[in-house]
C-alpha positions as CSV (number, residue, x, y, z in Angstrom):
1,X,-72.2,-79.1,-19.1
2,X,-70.3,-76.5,-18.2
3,X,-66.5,-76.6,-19.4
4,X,-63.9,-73.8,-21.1
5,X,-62.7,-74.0,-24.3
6,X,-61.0,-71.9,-26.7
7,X,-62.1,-68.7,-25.0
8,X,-64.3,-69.2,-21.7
9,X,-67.2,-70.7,-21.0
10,X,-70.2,-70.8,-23.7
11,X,-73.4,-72.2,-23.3
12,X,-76.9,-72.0,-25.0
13,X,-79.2,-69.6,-22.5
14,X,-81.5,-71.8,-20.4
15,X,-80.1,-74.9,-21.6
16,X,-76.5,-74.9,-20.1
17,X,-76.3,-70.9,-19.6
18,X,-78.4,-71.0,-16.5
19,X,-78.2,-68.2,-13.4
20,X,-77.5,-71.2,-11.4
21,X,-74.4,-72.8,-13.3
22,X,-73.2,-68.9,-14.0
23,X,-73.2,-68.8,-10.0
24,X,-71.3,-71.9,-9.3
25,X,-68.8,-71.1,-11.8
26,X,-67.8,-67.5,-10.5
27,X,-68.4,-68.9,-7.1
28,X,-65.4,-71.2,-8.2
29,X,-63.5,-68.5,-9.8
30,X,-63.9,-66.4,-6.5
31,X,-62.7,-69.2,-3.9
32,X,-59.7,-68.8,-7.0
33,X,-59.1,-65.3,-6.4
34,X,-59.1,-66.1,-2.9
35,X,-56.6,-68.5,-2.9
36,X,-54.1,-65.8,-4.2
37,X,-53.7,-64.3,-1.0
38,X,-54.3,-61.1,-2.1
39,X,-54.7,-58.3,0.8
40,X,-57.4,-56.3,-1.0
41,X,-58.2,-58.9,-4.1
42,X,-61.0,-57.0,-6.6
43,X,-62.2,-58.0,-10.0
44,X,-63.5,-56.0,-13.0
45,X,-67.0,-57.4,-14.7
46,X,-68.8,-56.0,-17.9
47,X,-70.8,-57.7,-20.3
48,X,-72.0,-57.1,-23.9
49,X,-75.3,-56.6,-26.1
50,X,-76.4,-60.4,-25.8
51,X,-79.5,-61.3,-24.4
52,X,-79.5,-61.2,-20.3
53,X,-75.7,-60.0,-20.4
54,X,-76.7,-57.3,-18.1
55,X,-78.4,-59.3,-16.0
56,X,-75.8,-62.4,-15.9
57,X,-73.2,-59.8,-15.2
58,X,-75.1,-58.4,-12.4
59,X,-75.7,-62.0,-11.0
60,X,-71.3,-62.4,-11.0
61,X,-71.2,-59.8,-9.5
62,X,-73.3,-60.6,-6.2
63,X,-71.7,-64.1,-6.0
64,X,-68.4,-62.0,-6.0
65,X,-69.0,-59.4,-3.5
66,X,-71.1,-62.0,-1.1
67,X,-67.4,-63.6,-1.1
68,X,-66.1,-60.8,0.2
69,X,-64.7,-59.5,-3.0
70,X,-64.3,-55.8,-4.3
71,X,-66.3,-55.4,-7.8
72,X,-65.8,-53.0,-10.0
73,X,-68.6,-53.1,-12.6
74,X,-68.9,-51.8,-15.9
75,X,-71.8,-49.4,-16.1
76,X,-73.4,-50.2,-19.5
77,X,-72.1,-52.8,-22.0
78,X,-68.1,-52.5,-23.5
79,X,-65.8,-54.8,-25.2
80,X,-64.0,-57.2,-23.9
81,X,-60.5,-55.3,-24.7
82,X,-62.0,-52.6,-22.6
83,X,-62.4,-55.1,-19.6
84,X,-59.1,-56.4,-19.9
85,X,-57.8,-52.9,-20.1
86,X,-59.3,-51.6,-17.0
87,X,-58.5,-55.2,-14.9
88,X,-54.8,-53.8,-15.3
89,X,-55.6,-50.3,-15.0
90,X,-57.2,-51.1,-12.0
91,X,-54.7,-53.9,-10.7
92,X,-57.7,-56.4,-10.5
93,X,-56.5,-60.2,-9.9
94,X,-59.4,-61.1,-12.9
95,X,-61.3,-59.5,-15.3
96,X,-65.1,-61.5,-16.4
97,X,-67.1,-60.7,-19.2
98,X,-70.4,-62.0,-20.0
99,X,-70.2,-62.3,-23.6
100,X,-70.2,-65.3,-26.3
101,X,-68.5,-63.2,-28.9
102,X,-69.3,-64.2,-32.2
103,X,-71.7,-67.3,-31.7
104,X,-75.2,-67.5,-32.2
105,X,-77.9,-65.2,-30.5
106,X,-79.1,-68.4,-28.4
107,X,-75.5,-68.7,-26.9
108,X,-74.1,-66.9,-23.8
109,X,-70.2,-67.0,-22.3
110,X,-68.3,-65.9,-19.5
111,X,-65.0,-65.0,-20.2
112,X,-61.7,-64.5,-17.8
113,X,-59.1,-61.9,-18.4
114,X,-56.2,-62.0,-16.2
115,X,-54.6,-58.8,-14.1
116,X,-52.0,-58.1,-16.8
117,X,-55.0,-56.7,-19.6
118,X,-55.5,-59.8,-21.4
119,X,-57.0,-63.9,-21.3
120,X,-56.2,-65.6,-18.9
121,X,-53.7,-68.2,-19.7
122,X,-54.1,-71.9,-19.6
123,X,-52.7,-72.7,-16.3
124,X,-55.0,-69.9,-14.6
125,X,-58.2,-71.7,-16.3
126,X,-57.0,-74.8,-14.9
127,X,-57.1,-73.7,-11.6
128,X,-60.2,-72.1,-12.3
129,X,-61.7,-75.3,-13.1
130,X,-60.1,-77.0,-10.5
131,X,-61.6,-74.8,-7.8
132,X,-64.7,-75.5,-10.0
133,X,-64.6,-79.0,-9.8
134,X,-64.9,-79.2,-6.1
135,X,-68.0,-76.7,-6.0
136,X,-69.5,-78.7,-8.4
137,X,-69.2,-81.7,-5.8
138,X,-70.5,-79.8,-2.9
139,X,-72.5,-77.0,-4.5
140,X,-74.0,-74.1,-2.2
141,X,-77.5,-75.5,-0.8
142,X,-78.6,-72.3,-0.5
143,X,-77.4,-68.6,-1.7
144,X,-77.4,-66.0,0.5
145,X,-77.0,-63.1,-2.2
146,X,-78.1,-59.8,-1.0
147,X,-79.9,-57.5,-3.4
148,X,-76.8,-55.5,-6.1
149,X,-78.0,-52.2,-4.4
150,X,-77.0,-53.5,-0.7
151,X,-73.3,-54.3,-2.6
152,X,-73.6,-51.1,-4.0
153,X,-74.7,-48.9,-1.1
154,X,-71.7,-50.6,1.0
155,X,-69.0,-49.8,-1.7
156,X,-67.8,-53.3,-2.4
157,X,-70.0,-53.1,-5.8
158,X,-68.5,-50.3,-7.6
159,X,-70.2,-49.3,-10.6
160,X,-67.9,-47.0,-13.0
161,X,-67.6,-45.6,-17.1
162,X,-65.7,-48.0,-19.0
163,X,-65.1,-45.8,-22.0
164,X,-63.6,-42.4,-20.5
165,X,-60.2,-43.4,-19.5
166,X,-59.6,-46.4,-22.3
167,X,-60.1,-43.3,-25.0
168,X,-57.7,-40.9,-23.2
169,X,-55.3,-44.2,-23.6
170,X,-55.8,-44.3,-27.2
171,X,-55.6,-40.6,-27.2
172,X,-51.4,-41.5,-26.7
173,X,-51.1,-44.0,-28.8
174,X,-52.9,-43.4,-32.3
175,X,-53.2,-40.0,-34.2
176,X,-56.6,-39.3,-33.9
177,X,-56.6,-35.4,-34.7
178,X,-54.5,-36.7,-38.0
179,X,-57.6,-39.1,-38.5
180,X,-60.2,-36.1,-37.6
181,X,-59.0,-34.0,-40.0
182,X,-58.4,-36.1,-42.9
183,X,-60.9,-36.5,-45.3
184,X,-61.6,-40.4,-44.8
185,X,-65.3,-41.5,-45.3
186,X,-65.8,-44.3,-42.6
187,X,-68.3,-46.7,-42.2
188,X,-68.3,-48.7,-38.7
189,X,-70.5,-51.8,-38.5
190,X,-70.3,-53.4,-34.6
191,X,-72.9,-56.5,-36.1
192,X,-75.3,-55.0,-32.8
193,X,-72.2,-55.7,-30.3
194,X,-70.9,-54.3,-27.6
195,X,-68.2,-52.0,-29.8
196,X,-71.2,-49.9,-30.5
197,X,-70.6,-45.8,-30.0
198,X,-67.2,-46.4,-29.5
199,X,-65.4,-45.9,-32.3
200,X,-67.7,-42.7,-33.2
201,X,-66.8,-41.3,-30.1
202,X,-63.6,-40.7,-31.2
203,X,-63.8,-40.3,-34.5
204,X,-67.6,-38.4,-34.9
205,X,-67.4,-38.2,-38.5
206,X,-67.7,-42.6,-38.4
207,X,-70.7,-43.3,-39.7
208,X,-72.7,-46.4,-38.4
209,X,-74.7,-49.7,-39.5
210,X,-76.1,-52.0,-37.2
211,X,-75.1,-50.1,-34.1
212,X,-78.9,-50.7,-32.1
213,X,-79.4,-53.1,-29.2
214,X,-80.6,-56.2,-30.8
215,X,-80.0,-59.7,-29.3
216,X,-80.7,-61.9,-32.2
217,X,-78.5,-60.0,-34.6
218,X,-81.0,-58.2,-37.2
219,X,-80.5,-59.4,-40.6
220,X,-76.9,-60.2,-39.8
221,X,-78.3,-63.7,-37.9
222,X,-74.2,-63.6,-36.2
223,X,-72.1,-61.2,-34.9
224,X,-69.0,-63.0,-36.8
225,X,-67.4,-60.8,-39.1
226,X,-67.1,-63.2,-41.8
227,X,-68.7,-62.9,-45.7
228,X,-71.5,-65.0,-45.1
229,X,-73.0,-62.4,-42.0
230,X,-72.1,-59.3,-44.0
231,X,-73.6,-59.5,-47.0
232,X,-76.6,-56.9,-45.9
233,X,-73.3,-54.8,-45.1
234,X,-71.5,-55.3,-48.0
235,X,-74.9,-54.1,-50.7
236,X,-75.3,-50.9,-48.0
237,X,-71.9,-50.2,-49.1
238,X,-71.9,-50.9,-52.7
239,X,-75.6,-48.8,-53.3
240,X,-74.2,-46.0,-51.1
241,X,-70.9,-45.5,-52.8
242,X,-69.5,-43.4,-50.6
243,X,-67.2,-44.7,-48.1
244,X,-63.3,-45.2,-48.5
245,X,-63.5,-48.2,-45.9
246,X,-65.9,-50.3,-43.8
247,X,-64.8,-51.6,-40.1
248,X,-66.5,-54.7,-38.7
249,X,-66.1,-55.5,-35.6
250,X,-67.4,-58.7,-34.1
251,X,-69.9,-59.2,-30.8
252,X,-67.8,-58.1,-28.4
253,X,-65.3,-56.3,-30.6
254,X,-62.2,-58.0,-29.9
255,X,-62.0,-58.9,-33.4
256,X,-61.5,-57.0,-37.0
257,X,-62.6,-57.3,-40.8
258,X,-62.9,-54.7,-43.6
259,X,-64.7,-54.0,-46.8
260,X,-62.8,-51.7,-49.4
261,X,-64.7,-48.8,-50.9
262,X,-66.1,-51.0,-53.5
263,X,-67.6,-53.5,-50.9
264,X,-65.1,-56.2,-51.5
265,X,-63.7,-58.1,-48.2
266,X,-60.3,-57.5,-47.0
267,X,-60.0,-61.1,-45.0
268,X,-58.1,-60.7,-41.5
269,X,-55.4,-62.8,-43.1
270,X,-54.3,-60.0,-45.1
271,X,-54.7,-57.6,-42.6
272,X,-52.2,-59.3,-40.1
273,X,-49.6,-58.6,-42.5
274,X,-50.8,-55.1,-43.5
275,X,-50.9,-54.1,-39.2
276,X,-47.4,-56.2,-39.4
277,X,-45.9,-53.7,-42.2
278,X,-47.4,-50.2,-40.6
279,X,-45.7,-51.4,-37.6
280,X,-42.3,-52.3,-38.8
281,X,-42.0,-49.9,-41.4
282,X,-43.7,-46.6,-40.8
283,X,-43.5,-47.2,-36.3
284,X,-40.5,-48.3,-36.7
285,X,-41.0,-50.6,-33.7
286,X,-39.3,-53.8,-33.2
287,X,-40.1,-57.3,-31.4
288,X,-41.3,-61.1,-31.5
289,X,-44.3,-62.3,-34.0
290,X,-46.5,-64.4,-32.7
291,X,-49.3,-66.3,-35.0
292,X,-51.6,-68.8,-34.9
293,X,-51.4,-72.1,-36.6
294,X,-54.2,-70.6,-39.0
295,X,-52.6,-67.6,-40.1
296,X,-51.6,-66.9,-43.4
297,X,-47.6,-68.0,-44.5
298,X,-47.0,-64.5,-45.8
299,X,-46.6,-64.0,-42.4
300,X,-43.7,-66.0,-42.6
301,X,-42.4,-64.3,-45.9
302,X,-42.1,-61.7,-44.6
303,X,-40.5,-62.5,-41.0
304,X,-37.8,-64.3,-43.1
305,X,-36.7,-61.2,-45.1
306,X,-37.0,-59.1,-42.2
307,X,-35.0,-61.5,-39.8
308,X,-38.2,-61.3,-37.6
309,X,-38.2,-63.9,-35.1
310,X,-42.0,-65.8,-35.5
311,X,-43.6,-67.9,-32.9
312,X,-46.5,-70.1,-34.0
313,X,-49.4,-71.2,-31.5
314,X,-52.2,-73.6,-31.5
315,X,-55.5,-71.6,-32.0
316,X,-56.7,-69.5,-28.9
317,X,-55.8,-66.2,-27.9
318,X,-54.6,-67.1,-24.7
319,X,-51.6,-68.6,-26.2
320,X,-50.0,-65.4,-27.7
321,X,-51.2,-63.4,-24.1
322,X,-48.6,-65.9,-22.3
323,X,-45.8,-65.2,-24.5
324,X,-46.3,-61.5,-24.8
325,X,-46.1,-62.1,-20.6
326,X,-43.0,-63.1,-21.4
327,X,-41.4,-61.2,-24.0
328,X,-41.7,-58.2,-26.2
329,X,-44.3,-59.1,-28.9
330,X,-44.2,-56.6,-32.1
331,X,-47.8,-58.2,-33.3
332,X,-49.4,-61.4,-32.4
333,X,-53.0,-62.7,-33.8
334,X,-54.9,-64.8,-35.0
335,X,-56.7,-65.9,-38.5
336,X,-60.1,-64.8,-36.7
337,X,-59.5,-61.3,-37.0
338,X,-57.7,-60.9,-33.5
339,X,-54.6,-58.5,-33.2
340,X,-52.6,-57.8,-30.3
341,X,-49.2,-54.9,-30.6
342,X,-46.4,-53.8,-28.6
343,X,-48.3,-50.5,-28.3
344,X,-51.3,-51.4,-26.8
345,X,-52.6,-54.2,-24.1
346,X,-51.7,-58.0,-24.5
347,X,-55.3,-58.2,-25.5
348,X,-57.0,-58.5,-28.8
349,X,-58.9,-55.2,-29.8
350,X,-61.0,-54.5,-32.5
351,X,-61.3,-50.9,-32.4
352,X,-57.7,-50.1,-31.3
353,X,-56.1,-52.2,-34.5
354,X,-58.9,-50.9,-36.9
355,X,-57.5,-47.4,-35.7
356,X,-54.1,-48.3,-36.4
357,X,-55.3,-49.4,-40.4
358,X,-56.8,-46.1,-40.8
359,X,-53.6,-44.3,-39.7
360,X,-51.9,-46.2,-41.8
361,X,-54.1,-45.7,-45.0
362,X,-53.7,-41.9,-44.2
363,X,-49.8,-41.2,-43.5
364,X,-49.7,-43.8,-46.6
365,X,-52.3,-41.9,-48.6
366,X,-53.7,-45.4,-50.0
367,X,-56.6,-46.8,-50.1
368,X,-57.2,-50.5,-48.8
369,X,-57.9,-52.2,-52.1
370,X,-54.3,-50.7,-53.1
371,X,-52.8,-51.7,-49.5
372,X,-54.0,-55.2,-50.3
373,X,-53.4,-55.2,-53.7
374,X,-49.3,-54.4,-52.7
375,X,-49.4,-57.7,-51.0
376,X,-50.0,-60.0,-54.3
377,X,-46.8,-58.1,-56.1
378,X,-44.6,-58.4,-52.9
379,X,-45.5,-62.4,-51.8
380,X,-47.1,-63.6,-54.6
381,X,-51.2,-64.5,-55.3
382,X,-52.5,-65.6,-51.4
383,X,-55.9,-66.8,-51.6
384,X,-57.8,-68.0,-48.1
385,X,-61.2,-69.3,-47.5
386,X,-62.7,-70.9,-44.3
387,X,-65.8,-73.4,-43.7
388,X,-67.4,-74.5,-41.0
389,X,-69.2,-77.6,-40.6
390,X,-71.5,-79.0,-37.6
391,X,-70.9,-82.2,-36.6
392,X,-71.9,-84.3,-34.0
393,X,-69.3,-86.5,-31.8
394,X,-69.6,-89.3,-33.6
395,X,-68.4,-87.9,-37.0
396,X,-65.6,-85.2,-35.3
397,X,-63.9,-88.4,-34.4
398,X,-64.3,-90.3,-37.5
399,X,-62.7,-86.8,-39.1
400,X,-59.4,-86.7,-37.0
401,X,-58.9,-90.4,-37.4
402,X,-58.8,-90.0,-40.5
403,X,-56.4,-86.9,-40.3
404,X,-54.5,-88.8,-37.8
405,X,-53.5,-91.6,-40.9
406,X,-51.3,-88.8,-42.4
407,X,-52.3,-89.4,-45.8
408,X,-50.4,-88.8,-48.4
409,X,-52.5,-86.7,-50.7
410,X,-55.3,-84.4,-50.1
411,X,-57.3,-85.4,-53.6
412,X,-54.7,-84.5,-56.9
413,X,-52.2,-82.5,-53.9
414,X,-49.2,-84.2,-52.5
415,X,-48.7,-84.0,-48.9
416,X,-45.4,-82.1,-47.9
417,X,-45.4,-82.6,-44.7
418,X,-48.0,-82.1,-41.4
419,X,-48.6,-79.4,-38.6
420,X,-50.1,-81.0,-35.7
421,X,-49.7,-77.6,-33.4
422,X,-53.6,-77.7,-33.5
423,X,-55.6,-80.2,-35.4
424,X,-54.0,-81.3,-38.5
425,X,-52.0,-78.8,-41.0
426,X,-51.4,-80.1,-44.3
427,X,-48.7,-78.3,-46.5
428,X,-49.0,-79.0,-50.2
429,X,-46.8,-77.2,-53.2
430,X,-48.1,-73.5,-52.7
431,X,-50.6,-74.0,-50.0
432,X,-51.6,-75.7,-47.1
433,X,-55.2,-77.3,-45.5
434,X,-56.0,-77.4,-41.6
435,X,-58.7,-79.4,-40.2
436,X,-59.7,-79.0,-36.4
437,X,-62.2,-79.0,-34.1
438,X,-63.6,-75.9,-32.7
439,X,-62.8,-75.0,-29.0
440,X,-66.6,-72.8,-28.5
441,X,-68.7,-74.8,-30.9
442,X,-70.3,-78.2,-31.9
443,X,-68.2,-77.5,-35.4
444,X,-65.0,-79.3,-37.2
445,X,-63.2,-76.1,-38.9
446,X,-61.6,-76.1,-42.5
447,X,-59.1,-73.6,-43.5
448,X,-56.9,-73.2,-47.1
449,X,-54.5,-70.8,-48.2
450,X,-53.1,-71.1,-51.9
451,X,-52.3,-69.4,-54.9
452,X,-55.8,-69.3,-56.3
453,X,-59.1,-68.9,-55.2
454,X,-59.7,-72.2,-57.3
455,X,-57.1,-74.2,-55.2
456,X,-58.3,-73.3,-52.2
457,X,-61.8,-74.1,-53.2
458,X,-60.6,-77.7,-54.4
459,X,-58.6,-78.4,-51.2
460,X,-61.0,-77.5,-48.8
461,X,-63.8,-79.9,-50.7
462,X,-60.9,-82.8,-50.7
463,X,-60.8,-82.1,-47.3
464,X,-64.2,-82.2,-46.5
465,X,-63.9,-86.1,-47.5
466,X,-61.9,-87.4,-45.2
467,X,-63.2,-89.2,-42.7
């Protein structure tokens, strides 16, 4: 019941998301902390706007500080960039979130971000579970938790602001008195997650939608910033008429979507390459790409004419952290709407690269539709569209057996040749299909990028019948 995927562990609250297996699985990553040898080891925990966050987190922390373990906990709920920020601000072995990020209101997640300010890569999960693995064959019979205030009263709890010293960081790194005083009509919707306040806070003149508590999501249903939760969002924006751009940001604001000024979706794919330009051609900066097997081949366009050198990953954040670990990373992301620069933490971060688009629309004196608009007459028509289906065991398999034949077709397209980075990737003339599982849900994934909306509809319902 409890295992990691793409991104943590995610459970549905009560069912698998229980105080009890939350314990035994930050009592394993504790004994893991402990096993660094660290002379004063300490970990950072916040939580977002789900339902019980604040009282799961609270619950980490206790079985952290009753190991013996300095906590510094997030007063109030943040993002998850802000957690990873302040476990390397801090010079925390771990950070832990208690968030699910995007999925349903019934889900919950715990999350670990490692000391460098972003997830914790593959091998440190492992270890985590290992550790876990042995708990789970001797669990504790009984816990001996004092009450949070007995932590807190002997100073091994630390409660603290999350928010103060991440916005004196952007302060350095994005032009917010250029953003202040330009005459940009904002709209922020947060989809009732944790990136609530925050980007008004800099910016007051950012209007809001969706920015109260509410743990089943309001008329959104899913804190997935993706057209079919934002179309309440997208007729507030259309009837008001009045704002240049609308930022999205998903549960725990780690990821990033837009809506032009005339309500129309600006899909992340498009915005990796439009964060990708304002870097390289206006920042001037210079470094590796790193992408996700899902992200759009402009990407690769455009690394080719540059002489850019492009990594590509299997889906998962974590995969891009480890390499920008290891070497200077210009932008890496994901299709999802996750963006990590050179300028900021190894971390995805909602907010941060949402900033960055509005300074770029301002010292470019464009508005997105035109930004996005540029793209068709520099790489040609790029037209992407995922679905999501749930599926139970059973037909998941039948679906990659079928993917695993290779077949030479996918309905009137012929097969080019096949990614298997992650699932199956399936380059026709002008496109390409990918078909995987997902890592935090019961769900197979279908992605297509071609040269018309009508292609990419026809290759993801030829995909849809294989099996």
């Amino acid at each position: 019941m409890i295992r990691f995927g793409t991104d943590g562990w995610r459970g549905v609250i009560a069912y698998d998301f229980t105080v009890e297996n939350l314990r035994l699985v930050s009592l394993a990553t504790a004994r893991y902390v402990q096993s660094l040898g660290l002379k004063y080891p300490s970990v950072v925990v916040g939580y977002d706007t789900r339902f019980l966050s604040e009282e799961f987190a609270h619950e980490v922390a206790r079985v952290f500080a009753g190991e013996g373990i300095v906590v510094h906990l997030m007063e109030g709920f943040a993002p998850t960039p802000l957690v990873s920020f302040h476990t390397k601000q801090k010079g925390s072995a771990i950070g832990v979130v208690i968030t699910a990020s995007h999925n349903p209101p019934q889900y919950n997640g715990y999350k670990v971000r490692g000391s460098f300010g972003g997830p914790a890569t593959p091998e440190q999960i492992a270890e985590i579970e290992h550790h876990l693995e042995q708990v789970l064959q001797k669990p504790p019979k009984r816990w001996n938790l004092k009450p949070l205030s007995d932590y807190t009263d002997s100073n091994i709890v630390r409660p603290f602001d999350p928010r103060e010293s991440y916005i004196r960081h952007i302060r350095k790194k994005i032009a917010l008195e250029l953003l202040q005083q330009s005459s940009l009509r904002v709209l922020h919707d947060p989809m009732h997650g944790a990136g609530s306040g925050l980007l008004r806070s800099m910016l007051p003149n950012v209007e809001e939608i969706h920015a109260e508590l509410n743990p089943i999501f309001g008329e959104l249903g899913q804190p997935e910033p993706i057209p079919e939760h934002l179309r309440p969002t997208v007729e507030y924006v259309r009837r008001s008429g009045r704002y240049d751009i609308c930022i999205v940001t998903d549960g725990d604001a780690d990821r990033l979507a837009t809506l032009d000024h005339e309500g129309g979706y600006v899909d992340s794919q498009r915005l990796f390459v439009l964060l990708l330009k304002y870097l390289y051609e206006d920042k001037k900066r210079r470094g590796t790409v790193v992408k996700t097997v899902s992200v759009t081949s402009m990407v690769d366009l455009y690394c080719q004419r540059n002489e850019i050198p492009l990594l590509v990953t299997p889906v998962g954040f974590k995969h891009i952290a480890r390499i920008m670990q290891e070497e200077r990373v210009l932008l890496g992301g994901e299709e999802s709407g996750g963006f990590a620069t050179v300028i900021h933490i190894p971390e995805r971060d909602g907010i941060f690269c949402a900033l960055l688009l509005l300074e770029m629309m301002v010292r470019r004196q464009k508005s997105l539709k035109q930004l996005s608009q540029e793209l068709d007459e520099e790489f040609g028509p790029h037209r992407y569209r995922r679905v999501d289906v749930a599926v139970t065991e059973r037909e998941k398999a039948a679906i990659l057996r079928a993917c695993a034949k290779k077949p030479a077709r996918i309905g009137r397209y012929v097969v080019e040749s096949v990614d298997t980075t992650d699932g199956y990737k399936f380059y026709v003339h002008k496109g390409w299909l990918l078909i995987r599982p997902s890592g935090t849900e019961p769900l197979v994934r279908y992605y297509a990028e071609g040269d018309s909306l009508g292609m990419v509809n026809e290759l993801l319902e030829e995909g849809r019948k294989l099996r």
